[in-house]
C-alpha positions, 0 to 999 in steps of 0.5 A, spaced: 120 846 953 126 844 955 127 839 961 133 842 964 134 835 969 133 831 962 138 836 959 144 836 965 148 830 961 148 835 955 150 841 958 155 837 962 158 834 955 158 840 952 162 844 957 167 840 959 169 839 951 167 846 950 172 848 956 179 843 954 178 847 947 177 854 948 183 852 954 188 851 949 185 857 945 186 861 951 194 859 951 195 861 944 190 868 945 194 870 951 202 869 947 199 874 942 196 879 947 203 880 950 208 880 946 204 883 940 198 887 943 191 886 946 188 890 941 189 884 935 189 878 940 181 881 941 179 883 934 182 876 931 178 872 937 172 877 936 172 876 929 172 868 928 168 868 935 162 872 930 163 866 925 162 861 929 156 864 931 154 864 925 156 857 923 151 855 930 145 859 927 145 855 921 147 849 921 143 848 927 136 850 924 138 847 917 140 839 921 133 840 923 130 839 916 134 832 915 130 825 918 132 825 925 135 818 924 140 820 920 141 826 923 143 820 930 146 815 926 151 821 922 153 825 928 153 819 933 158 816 929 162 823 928 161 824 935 163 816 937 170 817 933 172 824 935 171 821 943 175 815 942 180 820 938 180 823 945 180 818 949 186 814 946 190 821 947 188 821 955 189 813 956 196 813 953 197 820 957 195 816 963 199 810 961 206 815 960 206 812 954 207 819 950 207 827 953 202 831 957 200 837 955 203 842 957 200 850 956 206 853 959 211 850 953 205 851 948 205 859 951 213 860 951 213 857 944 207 861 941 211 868 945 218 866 942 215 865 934 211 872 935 217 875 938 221 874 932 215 874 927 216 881 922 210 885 923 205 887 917 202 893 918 195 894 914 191 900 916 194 900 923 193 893 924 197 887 926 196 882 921 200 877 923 196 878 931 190 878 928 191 872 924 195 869 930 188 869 935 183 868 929 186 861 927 186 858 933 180 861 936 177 858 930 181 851 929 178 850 937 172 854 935 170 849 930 170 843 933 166 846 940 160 848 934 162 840 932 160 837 939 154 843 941 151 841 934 152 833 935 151 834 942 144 838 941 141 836 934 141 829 935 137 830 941 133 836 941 138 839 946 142 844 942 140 850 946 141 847 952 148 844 949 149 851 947 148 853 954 154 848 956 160 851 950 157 859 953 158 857 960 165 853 959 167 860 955 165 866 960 169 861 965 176 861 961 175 868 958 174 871 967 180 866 969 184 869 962 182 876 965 183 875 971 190 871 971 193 874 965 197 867 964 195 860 962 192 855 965 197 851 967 194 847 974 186 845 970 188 838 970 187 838 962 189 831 962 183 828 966 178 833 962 179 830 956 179 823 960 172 825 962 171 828 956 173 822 951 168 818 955 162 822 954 162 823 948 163 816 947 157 814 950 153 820 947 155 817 940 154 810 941 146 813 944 146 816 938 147 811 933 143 806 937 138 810 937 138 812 930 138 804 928 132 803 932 135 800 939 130 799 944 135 802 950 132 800 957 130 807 961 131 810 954 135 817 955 137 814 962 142 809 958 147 814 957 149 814 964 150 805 963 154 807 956 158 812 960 160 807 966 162 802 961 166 806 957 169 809 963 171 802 966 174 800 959 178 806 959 180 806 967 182 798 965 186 799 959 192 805 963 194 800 967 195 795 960 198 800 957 203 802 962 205 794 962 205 794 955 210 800 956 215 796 960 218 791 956 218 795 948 222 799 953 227 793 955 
């Protein structure tokens, strides 16, 4: 039986990561659903929607079968690099050092390329709609099943991590519905500033775990992992902006 206070962190990691992603997802989704039609906005996301499914449902049993070691050593170091990539896109953001991201832009830009696409009918269908919802739901899908299954698998959370992603899609899917328009004022940034240091620690868990470190109150340890990667990167924004100043003299 899971113990869901034991599982929060995970739940937690699982959703904000989850939610960032299908945000962007959201962005693009929308841009075709309004400029080419609803209809192949929802079967492209519905159709790469039933493949991630099918890729949880057997990547996570088949992770079950590898020695837990090296399933935490494996997807703890994936999950530390992916959290670093993260966490250095967010603390150069906060820094200025290169642009936010901007979902208004990205929605324009996206809705532009769609108008001036050819449209290629088969059997009924818009195939470059299609294709269009289905790219980006997967791309962004593909790295939420990464994080669900090195989140999970790892510590035998996967269901819970599972709840996590579920919740963060329901969430943009009823704000997309409602708002018909992208969602511009979620302070993305912060997300993945959030984001990137919780994997960071989740990863660095992970790994000691799997190399047999003795972590003081065991799974209690993530939340100091999590305080030590987050007074790191808060440290380092300020660096970075002074580091800024005289590259720009």
């Amino acid at each position: 039986m899971v113990s869901w206070a034991h599982a929060g962190p995970s739940v937690l990691a699982a959703f904000l990561a989850s939610l960032v992603e299908f945000v962007e997802a959201l962005t693009v989704v929308l841009a075709v659903g309004t400029v080419r039609g609803w209809r192949p906005a929802l079967a492209g996301t519905g159709l790469a929607l039933a493949v991630l499914a099918a890729l949880v449902l057997a990547l996570g049993p088949a992770l079950a079968r590898i020695p837990l070691p090296v399933v935490q050593v494996a997807v703890g170091t994936l999950l530390l690099l992916l959290g670093m990539r993260w966490l250095r896109k967010a603390i150069l953001r906060a820094a200025g050092r290169i642009a936010l991201h901007d979902e208004l832009a990205v929605f324009a830009g996206e809705s532009a390329q769609l108008q001036h696409g050819v449209r290629r009918l088969v059997a009924g269908w818009d195939q470059v709609a299609v294709a269009t919802a289905f790219k980006i739901v997967m791309l962004e899908g593909i790295e939420v099943v990464f994080i669900v299954i090195a989140i999970g698998a790892a510590g035998g959370l996967l269901v819970p991590a599972s709840v996590g992603a579920v919740a963060a899609l329901l969430v943009v899917v009823l704000l997309g519905v409602v708002l018909h328009r992208p969602l511009a004022r979620i302070p993305e940034n912060a997300l993945k500033f959030a984001v990137g240091v919780l994997l960071c620690a989740f990863g660095a868990f992970w790994v000691g775990e799997g190399i047999g470190v003795a972590w003081p109150a065991a799974d209690w340890s993530i939340l100091a992992l999590i305080a030590g990667f987050l007074a790191v990167a808060l440290a380092s924004v300020p660096l970075c902006r002074g580091a800024a100043r005289p590259a720009a003299r």
